[in-house]
N, C-alpha and C positions, 0 to 999 in steps of 0.2 A: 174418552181420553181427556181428563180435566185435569187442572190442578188443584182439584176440592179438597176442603180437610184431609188429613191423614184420620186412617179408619183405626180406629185402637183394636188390638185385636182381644179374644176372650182369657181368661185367665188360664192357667196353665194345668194342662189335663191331668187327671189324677193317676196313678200308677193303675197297671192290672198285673194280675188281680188288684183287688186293694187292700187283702192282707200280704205284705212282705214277710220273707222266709223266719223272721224273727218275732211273728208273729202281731206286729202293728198294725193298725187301721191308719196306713199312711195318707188316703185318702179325705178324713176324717181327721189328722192333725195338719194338713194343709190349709181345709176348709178352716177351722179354729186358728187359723194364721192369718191375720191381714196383709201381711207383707209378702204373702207370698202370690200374690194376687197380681202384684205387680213387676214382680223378675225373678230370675234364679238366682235368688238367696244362697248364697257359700262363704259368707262372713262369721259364721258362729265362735271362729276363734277370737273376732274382737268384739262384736254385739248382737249375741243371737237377737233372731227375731222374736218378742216375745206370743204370747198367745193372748186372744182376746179378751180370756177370760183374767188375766195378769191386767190387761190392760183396766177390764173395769174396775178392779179390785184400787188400781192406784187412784182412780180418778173418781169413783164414788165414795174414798175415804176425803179426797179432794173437797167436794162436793158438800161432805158431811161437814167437813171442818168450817167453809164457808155458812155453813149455816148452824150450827152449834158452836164454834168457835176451836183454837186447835186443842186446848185443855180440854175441854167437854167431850170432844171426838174422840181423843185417846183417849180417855176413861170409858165411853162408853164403850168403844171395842177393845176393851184390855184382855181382854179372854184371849180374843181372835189373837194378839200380837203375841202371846205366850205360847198360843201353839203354833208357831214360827220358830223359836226355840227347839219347840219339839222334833215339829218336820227335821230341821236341818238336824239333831242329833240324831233321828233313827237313818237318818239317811249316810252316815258316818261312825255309826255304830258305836253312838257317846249317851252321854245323859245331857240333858237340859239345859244343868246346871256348869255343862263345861262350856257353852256356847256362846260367843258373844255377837251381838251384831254391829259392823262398823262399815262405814261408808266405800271401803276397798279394801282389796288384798293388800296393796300397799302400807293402806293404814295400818291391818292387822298385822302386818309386818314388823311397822315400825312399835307399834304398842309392844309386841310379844317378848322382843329384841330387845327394847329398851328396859322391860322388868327385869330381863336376862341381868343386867350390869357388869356387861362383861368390861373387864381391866385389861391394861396393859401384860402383856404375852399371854393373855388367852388363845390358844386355837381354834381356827373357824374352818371348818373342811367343806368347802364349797364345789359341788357339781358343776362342769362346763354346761349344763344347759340350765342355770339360772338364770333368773331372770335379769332384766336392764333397772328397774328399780331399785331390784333387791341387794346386787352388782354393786352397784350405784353405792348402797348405804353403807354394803359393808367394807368399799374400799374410802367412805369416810370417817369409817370408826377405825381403819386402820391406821390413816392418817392423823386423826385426830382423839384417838384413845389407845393404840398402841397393839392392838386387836392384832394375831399374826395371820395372817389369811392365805388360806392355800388352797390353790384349782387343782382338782382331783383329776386328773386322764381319763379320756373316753379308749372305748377297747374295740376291736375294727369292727362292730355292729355299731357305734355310736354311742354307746349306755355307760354309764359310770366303770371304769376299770373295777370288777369288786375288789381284788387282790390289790389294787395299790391302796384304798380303802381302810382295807384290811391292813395293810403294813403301815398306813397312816395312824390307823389306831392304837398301835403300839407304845404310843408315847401319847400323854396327858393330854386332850383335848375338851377342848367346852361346849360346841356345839356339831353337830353335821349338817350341813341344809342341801336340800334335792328339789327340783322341780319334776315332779309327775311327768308330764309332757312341757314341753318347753314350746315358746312363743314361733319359734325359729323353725319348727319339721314337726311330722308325726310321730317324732321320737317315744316310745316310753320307758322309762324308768324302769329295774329291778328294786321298787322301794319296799317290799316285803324285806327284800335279801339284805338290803343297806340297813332297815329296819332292826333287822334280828342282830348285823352287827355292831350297828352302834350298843345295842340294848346291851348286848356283851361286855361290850367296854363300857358301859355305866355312861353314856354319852347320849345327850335327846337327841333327837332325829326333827328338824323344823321340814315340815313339804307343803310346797307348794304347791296345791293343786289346784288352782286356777285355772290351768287348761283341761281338766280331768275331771273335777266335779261336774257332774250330771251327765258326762259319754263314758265315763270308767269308774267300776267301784272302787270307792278308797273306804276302808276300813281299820281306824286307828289303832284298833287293839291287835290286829292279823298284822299290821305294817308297823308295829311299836311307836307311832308317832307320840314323840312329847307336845308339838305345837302343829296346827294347821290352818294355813292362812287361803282362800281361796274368796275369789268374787261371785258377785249374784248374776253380772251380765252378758255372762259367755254362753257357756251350753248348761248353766242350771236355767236360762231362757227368762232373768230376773231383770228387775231395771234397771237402769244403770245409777250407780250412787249407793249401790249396795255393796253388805261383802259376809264377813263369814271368818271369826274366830276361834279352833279349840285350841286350851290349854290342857293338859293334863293334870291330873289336882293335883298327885304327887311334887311335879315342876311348878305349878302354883305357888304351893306351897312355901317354897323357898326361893322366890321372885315375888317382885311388887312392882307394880304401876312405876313408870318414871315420872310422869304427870296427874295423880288421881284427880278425878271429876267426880262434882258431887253426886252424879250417877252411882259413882262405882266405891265411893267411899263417906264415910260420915265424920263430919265434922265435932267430936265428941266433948271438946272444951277447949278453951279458949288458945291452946297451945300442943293438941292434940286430936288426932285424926283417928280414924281403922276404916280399911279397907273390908268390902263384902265380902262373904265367902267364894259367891261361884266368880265365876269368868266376865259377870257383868262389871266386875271392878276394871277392866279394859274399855270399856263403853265412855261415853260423853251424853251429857242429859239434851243437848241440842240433837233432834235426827229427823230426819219426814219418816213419821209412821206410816203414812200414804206407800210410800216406797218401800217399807217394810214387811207389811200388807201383798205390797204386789211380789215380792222375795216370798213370803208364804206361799202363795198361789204356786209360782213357779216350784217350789220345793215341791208341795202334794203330787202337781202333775207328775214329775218328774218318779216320785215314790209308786203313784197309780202304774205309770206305765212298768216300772219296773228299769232299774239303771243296768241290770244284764241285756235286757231284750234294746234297750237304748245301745249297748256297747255291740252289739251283734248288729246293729243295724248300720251304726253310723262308718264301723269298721268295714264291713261288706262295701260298700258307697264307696269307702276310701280305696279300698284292694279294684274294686273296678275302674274309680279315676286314673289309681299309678298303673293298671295294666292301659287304660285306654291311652295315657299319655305317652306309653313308650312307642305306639304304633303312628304317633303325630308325627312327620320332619321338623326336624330344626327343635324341637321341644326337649328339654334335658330336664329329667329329675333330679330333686334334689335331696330329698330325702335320704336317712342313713337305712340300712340297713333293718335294723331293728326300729323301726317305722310300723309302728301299729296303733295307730288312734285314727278321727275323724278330720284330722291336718292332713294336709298334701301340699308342700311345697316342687315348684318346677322355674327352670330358667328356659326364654325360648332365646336361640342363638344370633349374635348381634342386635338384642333390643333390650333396651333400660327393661325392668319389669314395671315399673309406672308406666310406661308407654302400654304395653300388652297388659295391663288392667284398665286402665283408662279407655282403651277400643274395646276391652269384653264389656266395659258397662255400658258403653255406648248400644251393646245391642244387646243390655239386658239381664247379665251376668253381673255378680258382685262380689267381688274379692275384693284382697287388697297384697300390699308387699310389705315386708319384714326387710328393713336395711341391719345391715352389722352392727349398729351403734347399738342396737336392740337386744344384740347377742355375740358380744366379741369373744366371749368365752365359747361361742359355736361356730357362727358362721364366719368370724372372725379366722379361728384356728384352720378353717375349711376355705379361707382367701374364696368365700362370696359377697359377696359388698354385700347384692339386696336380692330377693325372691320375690317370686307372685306364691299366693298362700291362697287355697282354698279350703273352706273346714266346711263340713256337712253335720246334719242333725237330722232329728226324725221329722219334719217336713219337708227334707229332702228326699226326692225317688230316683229312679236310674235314668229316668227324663231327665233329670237335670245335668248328671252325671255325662248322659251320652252327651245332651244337647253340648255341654262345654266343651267335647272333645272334638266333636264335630264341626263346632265354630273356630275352634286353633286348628282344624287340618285346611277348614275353607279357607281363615285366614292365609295359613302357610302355601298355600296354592295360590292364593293370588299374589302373595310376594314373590315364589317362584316364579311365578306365569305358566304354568302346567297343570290347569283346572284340567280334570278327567275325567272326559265323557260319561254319563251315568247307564250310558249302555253297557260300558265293561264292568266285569264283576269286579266289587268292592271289594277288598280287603278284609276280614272281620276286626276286633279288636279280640283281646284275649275275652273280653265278657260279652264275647258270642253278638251282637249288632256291626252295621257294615262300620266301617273307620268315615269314609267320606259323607255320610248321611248325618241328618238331625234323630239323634235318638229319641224317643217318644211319641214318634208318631208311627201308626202301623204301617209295613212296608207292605207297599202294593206289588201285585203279580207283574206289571210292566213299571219303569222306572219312569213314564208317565200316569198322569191320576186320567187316564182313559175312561176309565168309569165309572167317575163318580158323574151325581146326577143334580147340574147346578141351576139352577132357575131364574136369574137374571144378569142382567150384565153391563149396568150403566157406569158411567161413569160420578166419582165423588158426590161431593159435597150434598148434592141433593139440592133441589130450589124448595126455597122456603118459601117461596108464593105464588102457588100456582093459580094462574088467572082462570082455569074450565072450571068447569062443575064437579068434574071429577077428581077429588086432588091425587095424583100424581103420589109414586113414591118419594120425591124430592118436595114433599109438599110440606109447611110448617102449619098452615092453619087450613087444612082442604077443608071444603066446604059441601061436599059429598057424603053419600054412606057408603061409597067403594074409596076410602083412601089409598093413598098409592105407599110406592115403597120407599119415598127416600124423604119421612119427615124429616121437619127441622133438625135431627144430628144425623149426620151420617152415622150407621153402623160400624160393627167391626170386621176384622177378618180373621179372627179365628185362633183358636190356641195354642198353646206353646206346645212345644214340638215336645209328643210323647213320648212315652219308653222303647226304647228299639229292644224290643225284646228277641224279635226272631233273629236268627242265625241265617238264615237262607241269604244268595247272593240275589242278584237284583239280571233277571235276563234281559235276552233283548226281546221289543217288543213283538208280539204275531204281527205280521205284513196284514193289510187292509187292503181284502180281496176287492171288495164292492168298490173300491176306488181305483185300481189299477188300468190305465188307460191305456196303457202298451206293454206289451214283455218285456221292454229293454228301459233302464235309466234314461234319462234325459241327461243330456252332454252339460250344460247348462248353460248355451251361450242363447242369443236373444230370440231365437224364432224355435227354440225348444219347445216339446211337449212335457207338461206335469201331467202326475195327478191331482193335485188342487192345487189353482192359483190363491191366494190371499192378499187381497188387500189393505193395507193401512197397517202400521208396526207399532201400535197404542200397545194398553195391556190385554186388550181382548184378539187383535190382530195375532199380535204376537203369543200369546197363550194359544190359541189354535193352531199357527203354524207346530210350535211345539207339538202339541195333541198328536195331530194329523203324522209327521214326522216318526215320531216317536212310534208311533203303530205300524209304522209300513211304509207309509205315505213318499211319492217325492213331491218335495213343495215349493212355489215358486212365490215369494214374499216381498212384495211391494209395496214402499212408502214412496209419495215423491216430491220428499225434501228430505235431505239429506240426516245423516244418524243425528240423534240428540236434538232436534228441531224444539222451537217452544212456540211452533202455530197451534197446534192441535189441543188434546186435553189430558194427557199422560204424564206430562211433564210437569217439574215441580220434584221436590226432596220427600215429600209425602202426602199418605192420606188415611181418610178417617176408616174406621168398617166399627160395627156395632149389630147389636142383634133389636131393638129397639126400633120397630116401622110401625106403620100406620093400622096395617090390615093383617089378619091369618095368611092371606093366602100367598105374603111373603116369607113367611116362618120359612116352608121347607128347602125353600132358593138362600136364604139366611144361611140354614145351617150347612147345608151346600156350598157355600162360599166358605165356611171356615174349614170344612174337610179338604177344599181345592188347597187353599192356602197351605195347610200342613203339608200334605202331596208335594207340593210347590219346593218347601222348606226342605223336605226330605229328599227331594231330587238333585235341588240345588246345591245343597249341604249349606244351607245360610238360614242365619232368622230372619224372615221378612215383616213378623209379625209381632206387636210388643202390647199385651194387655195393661191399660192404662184405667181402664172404669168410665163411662162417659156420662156427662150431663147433659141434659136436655131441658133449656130453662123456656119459660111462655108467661104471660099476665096471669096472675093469681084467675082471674076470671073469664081466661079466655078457656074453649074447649080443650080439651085433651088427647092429642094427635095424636102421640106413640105410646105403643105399649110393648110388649114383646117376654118371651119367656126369660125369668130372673128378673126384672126388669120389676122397679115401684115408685110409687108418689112420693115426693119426697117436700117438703116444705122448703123456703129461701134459710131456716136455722140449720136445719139438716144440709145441707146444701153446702153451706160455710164451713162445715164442721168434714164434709167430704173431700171439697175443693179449697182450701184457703184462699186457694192463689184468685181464686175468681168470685166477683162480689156481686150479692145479687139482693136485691133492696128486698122490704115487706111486701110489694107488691106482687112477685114473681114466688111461683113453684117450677117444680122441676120435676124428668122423670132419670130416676138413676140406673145406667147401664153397669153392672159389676161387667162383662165381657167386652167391652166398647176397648176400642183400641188404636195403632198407628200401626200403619203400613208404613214399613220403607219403600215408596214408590220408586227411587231411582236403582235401588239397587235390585227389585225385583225386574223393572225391563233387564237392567244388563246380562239377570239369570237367566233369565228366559232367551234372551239372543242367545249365548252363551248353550244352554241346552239344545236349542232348535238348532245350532249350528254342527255340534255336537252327534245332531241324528241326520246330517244333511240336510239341512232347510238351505236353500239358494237367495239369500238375503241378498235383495236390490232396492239399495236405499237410491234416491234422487230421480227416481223412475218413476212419472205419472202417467196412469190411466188416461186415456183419449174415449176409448169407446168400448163398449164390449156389445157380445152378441150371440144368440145360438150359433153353433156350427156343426150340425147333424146331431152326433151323442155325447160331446162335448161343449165347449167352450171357447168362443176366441178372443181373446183378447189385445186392442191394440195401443201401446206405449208408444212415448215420446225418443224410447230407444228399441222400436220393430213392433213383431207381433208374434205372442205366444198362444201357446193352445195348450186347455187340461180340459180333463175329465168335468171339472167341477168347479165354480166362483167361489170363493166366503171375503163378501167386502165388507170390510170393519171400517169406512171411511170417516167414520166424527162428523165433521161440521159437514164435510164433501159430499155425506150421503146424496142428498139429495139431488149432486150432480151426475151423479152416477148409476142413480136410481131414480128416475123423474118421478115417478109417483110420490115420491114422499118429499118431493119440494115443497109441496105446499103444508103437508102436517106439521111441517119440522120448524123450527125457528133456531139460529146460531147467535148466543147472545154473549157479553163481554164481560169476563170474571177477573176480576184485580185481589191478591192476596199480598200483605204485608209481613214479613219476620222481623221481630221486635226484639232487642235487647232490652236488659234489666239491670238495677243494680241487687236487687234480692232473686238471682236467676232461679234458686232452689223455691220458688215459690210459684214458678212457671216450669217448673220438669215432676213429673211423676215422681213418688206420687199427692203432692200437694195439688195438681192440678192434671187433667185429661184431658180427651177429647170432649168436648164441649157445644152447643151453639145456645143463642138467645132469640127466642122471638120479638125483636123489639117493636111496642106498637109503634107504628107511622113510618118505623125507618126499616124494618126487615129482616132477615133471619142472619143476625152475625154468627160465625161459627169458627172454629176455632181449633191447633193441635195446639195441645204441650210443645216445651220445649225440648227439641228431640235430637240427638246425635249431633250433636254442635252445633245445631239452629236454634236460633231464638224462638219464641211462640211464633205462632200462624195464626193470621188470621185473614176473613174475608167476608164478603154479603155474597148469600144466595141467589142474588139477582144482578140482573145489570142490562143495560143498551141492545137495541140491537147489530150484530158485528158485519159485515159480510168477508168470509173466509180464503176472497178471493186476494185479498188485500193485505198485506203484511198487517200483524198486529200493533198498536202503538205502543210507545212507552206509557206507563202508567202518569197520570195526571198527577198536580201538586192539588185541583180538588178532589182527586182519590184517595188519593193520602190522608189529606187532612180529615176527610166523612172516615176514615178507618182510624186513624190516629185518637179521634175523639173518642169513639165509643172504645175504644181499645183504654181510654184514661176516664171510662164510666166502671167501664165492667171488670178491668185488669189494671188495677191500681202499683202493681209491680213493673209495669211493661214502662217501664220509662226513662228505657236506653233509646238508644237510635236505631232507627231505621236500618235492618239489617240488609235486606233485600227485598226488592219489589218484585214480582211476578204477575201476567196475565194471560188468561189462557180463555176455552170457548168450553161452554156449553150446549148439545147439542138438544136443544128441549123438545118433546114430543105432548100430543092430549094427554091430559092426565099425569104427566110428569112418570108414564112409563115406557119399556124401552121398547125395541121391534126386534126379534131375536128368532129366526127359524127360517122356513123355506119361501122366496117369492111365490104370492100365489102367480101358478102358472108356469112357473119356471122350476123345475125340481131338480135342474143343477146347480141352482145359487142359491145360496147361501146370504143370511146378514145378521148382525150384529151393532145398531145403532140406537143412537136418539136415547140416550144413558140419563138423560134430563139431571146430568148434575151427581149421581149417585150410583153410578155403574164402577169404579176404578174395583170396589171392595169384591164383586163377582168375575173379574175377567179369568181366573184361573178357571172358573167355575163354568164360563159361558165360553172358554176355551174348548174344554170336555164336551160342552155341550154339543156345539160346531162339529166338532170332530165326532159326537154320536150322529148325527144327522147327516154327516155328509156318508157315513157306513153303511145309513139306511134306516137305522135304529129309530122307534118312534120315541118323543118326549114328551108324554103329555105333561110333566109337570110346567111345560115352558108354555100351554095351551096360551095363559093369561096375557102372555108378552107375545104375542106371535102377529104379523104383519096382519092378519086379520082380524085380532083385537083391538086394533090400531083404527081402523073402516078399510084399509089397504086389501080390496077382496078381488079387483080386476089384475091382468094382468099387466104387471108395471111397466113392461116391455125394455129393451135395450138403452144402456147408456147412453151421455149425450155425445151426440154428431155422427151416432148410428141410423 
């Protein structure tokens, strides 16, 4: 129970299968995504995320340029930037030579518009789902060129009225303009239909397809467009600064440039000009080819994949979000009717939509909202001020889908106050997963993770300097050839909450025969009998009583100091988890913790877990502590270029965790209360153990309020073990851990993903380590070591020379962190030989149970060493837990009874 780093947890598990029904390797365009590494991405309607291969495309033209100069570079790939041209025309069903490129839809907008030259009482027949830009322009040509402008009626799907359209055209008009999908819903367009009658009436058709390009085919010649203005950085997945012109020749033809640039026209004598044939006469000879370049990249993928199996994909995504949003309370769609693209707008009742995206990104989630000023011609006419808007693309899978629906029912629960026991069957959603769960993670047969098979169970941070010969998994520089489990960074906890694919509800759990101590419940008042008592309400205590509970169990749950206490080691807003330790023979207690974790997430129906990527920095020359699967060397350049936020001289390498991560530590105790209470657990906070003792084939126990008796111990004590358990007074040591939260004035340089989970081997001074800025806290930080404490003792306020030795290196290595002091914290460490834990049965005693001596790096296993508890106390053997076991420890006699037995 520490208040060690927050444990980042692994990146976000890939769909199964991993081909989806439309035929993509969504697995396989997540991996090729960096962003998606660190949240569920649902912004595509204003900045897809692009792909890595876009990205190198922009930055080795970069690259090139600084070292041949930017003439030199663009001539030398002038090939490459021609067939950019190409892509975007076969992908639009034009030539080449109709295509131009310009910096925004906007821009294209305003170029195409202004060749138009259109006059006073021209007709402009403008769609309600135009855009705010475009809106914008043309009600200042209206003003200011006499332009007659008329909003077309939506018909009770939301979609352009065609018949008024149609009766609009009856009389002389100069332009039509439509927006595809509009900024404002998943609306789309009838723009074939609109197409074919402008064409009729001898009137161009301008669309928008800005929200359409690369999630829906647009084909100019099938949709009669005269003009097509469309950006590079939405869902064609380009960079931003791009965009995307066709003209039509025919309407070329008889329009000109309002501005020509010598790009697009030639200066031919001294008082005379001509404009180029294609569409590049809308162009400006100023542009970053670099960005151009990366607009290619995205166009080919986009072509490779196929823009049908992209529209089947991204739409499917969208019809499970609006089915999963109507079974949320409080949550109202917003969307029209004719709603078929990869937008989903929703209002949830009584709250700003800024408010309810601001708490989704808080845990992970990225959207954003759409105010009316955006779209008065829509959401205006529909009296919505603003919406939360989510857009999906093909790096999104039905994890991501489920997970948001599941994070608005947990939230709307806890606004309620009617969290729902995860014993009763769930609800489904119409796309077959339960409503109250994290989608994406597979549902287990009981609604606790009973059996999964976790392997340790310390708590955080991990000590960076373990004094024995053995280091210790909390060790940064072990000096052993058994290193332990918690080098220098803490690991992570595991990854984002999978696809909830199955349909089945969630039973209650089978009763646990092997522990039933009586036929009948215990009443629960003080001289009760359980089936297992538990000590200590940390993350490991408390994960077991859950376990236990959940299976059958009745459980008597005692801490004694009252809820929320900050003696102990649990406490704190977060911590670190990573898969990155010392030795093998932590791997499969690693991977253990992050299937608990999901379990965890999917019971609760919350994210606990948020993959951040972790660093692990040491001297250039010093040995090399951790390693772990995914996990590599990385130099102090690479380093920089991973983390900005965090500066690490020529001296230092690093190893780089992609799964490293932040646990929400407070909010996972509260689930876990919350569940365990859920299944009957008899939580007795303020209630300390005195003695305990065999009592025949039980258990007794005596508190400072009576004496109870169960079948069975599991003391999770922290710092107390050792009181509780003499034998291990002496192995154990409780040492004094001080963490800082830092404010910034660059705080985006301290949050994911510029910065992770982290730590430093600093020579002479010790193993600084560190979470991102997370959920309204400022960065975290702390040293792996400290004083010795004794637990008997309230803990102190932290020191001004704690401070100040944290404050310093925090303005060595974290050159952003230089707001204020947000909040101080200290909490205890309960260190054991070897910096590992003691986890299994006393020898000699095979009704108790334990769970301690976390040495710093236990917080990221307690779901995991919860299961574990709860398999041992059924009888079940674990040998993966042999290596932590009280006998691994030298603890081989019998420990005999608590103190003042």
């Amino acid at each position: 129970m520490s208040t060690d780093t927050a444990v980042p947890n692994s990146p976000p598990t890939p769909p199964s299968p991993t081909l989806d029904v439309a035929g993509l390797d969504i697995a396989a365009l997540r991996a090729a995504t960096p962003g998606m590494r660190h949240a569920h991405h649902m912004n595509a309607a204003g900045a897809a995320l692009p792909s890595a291969a876009t990205l190198a495309a922009v930055t080795d033209h970069l690259h090139l340029e600084s070292l041949l100069g930017g003439y030199e570079a663009a001539e030398a790939l002038a090939d490459r930037t021609e067939r950019v041209y190409q892509s975007a025309a076969r992908l639009i069903g034009a030539e080449p030579q109709d295509i131009a490129l310009v910096d925004s839809a906007s821009t294209a907008w305003q170029r195409a518009l202004g060749a138009l030259r259109l006059k006073a009482g021209d007709r402009v027949l403008a769609s309600s789902s135009t855009y705010v830009s475009s809106a914008l322009h043309l009600l200042e040509m209206r003003d200011s060129h006499g332009i007659v402008l008329e909003v077309l009626p939506a018909d009770a799907s939301g979609q352009i009225d065609l018949g008024a359209l149609e009766t609009a055209l009856r009389e002389p008009a100069a332009l039509v303009t439509i927006a595809h999908v509009p900024t404002s819903s998943g609306l789309v367009e009838p723009v074939a239909a609109v197409g074919a009658l402008a064409a009729r009436a001898g009137v161009p058709l301008l669309l928008d397809a800005t929200q359409s390009i690369g999630q829906l085919p647009v084909d100019v010649q099938e949709m009669h467009c005269g003009i097509v203005v469309a950006t590079g950085r939405k869902f064609l997945r380009g960079p931003r600064g791009t965009g995307l012109l066709y003209v039509d020749p025919e309407l070329r033809a008889r329009s000109r440039p309002a501005a020509p640039d010598v790009r697009g026209a030639q200066w031919s004598s001294a008082y005379q000009y001509e404009v180029v044939p294609g569409a590049r006469r809308y162009e400006t000879w100023e542009s970053s080819h670099a960005l151009r370049l990366g607009l290619g990249t995205a166009l080919d993928e986009a072509l490779d994949l196929g823009v049908a199996l992209i529209r089947d994909h991204v739409t499917e995504l969208a019809e499970r979000l609006r089915a999963g949003l109507s079974g949320v309370p409080g949550i109202r769609r917003t969307d029209p009717t004719a709603a078929a693209s990869g937008i989903v707008t929703f209002l949830r009742e009584d709250e700003d939509p800024r408010q309810t995206v601001r708490d989704l990104r808080a845990t992970g989630f990225r959207l954003t909202t759409v105010p009316a000023s955006h779209g008065q011609w829509d959401l205006g006419r529909r009296g919505l001020e603003r919406v939360a808007r989510a857009s999906l693309h093909v790096y999104n899978s039905a994890d991501d889908v489920d997970a948001l629906v599941a994070a608005l029912t947990a939230r709307e629960r806890r606004r309620r106050g009617t969290r729902e026991a995860t014993s009763e069957t769930v609800s489904r959603t119409a796309s077959g997963s339960p409503s109250g769960v994290i989608p994406g993670f597979p549902t287990p047969t009981f609604a606790v993770p009973g059996s999964v098979t976790p392997t340790s169970t310390g708590s955080e941070p991990g000590s960076a300097t373990p004094t024995s010969t053995d280091p210790g998994p909390g060790s940064a520089t072990p000096t052993s050839t058994d290193p332990g489990p918690g080098s220098a960074t803490p690991p992570s906890t595991g990854p984002e909450p999978a696809s909830p694919t199955s349909t089945a509800t969630v039973p209650e759990p089978a009763p646990v025969g092997p522990l039933t101590a009586s036929s009948s419940r215990p009443t629960g008042s003080a001289d009760d009998r359980a089936d297992v008592i538990v000590v200590g309400a940390g993350i490991h205590g408390s994960s077991a009583a859950w376990q236990l509970a959940a299976r059958g169990a009745s459980v008597i749950h005692l801490d004694r100091f009252p809820a929320g206490h900050t003696e102990g080691s649990s406490h704190g807003r977060t911590r670190m988890i990573r898969r990155a330790y010392p030795a093998e023979i932590w791997d499969g207690l690693v991977d253990t913790a992050y299937s608990a974790w999901q379990e965890l997430e999917l019971a609760s129906g919350q994210r606990l877990v948020t993959t951040t990527g972790g660093l692990y920095a040491r001297a250039a020359g010093a040995p090399a502590t951790l390693r772990g699967p995914g996990c590599e060397n990385v130099d102090h350049a690479r380093a920089a270029e991973l983390f900005p936020g965090l500066r690490l001289c020529e001296g230092f390498s690093a190893v780089h965790d992609p799964a490293a991560g932040v646990i929400d530590a407070q909010t996972s105790l509260t689930a876990l209360a919350a569940l365990g209470s859920a299944h009957g657990v008899d939580r007795r906070d303020g209630c300390a153990v005195l003695r305990w003792r065999r009592d025949g084939e039980g258990v007794r126990v005596d508190t400072d309020q009576g004496v109870l008796h169960a079948g069975r111990l599991v003391v999770c004590a922290g710092p107390w073990t050792g009181e509780l358990l003499p034998a291990f007074a002496q192995p154990l040591s409780v040492v004094r851990i001080v963490n800082l939260h830092l404010g910034s004035s660059r705080r985006h340089l301290l949050e994911p993903p510029l910065l992770g989970a982290f730590s430093v081997d600093v020579p002479d001074v010790g193993l600084l380590y560190g979470i991102p800025a997370f959920g309204g806290a400022g960065v975290k930080i702390g040293l792996d070591h400290g004083p010795p404490e004794d637990p008997s003792v309230p803990a102190g306020a932290v020191t001004e020379a704690e401070r100040d030795r944290l404050l310093g290196l925090a303005s060595r290595f974290l050159p952003a962190a230089d707001g204020p002091v947000e909040e101080t914290i200290t909490c205890r460490y309960t260190m054991a030989p070897r910096n590992r834990f003691a986890v299994g049965r006393l020898p000699g005693e095979d009704r108790v149970l334990m769970a301690a001596a976390c040495s710093g790096h236990g917080f990221k296993f307690g779901p995991a060493v919860g299961a574990a508890l709860a398999d041992l106390a059924e009888g079940k053997e674990r040998a993966d837990l042999d290596f932590l076991s009280p006998a691994a420890m030298g603890i081989t006699d019998r420990p005999g009874p608590g103190a003042g037995a």
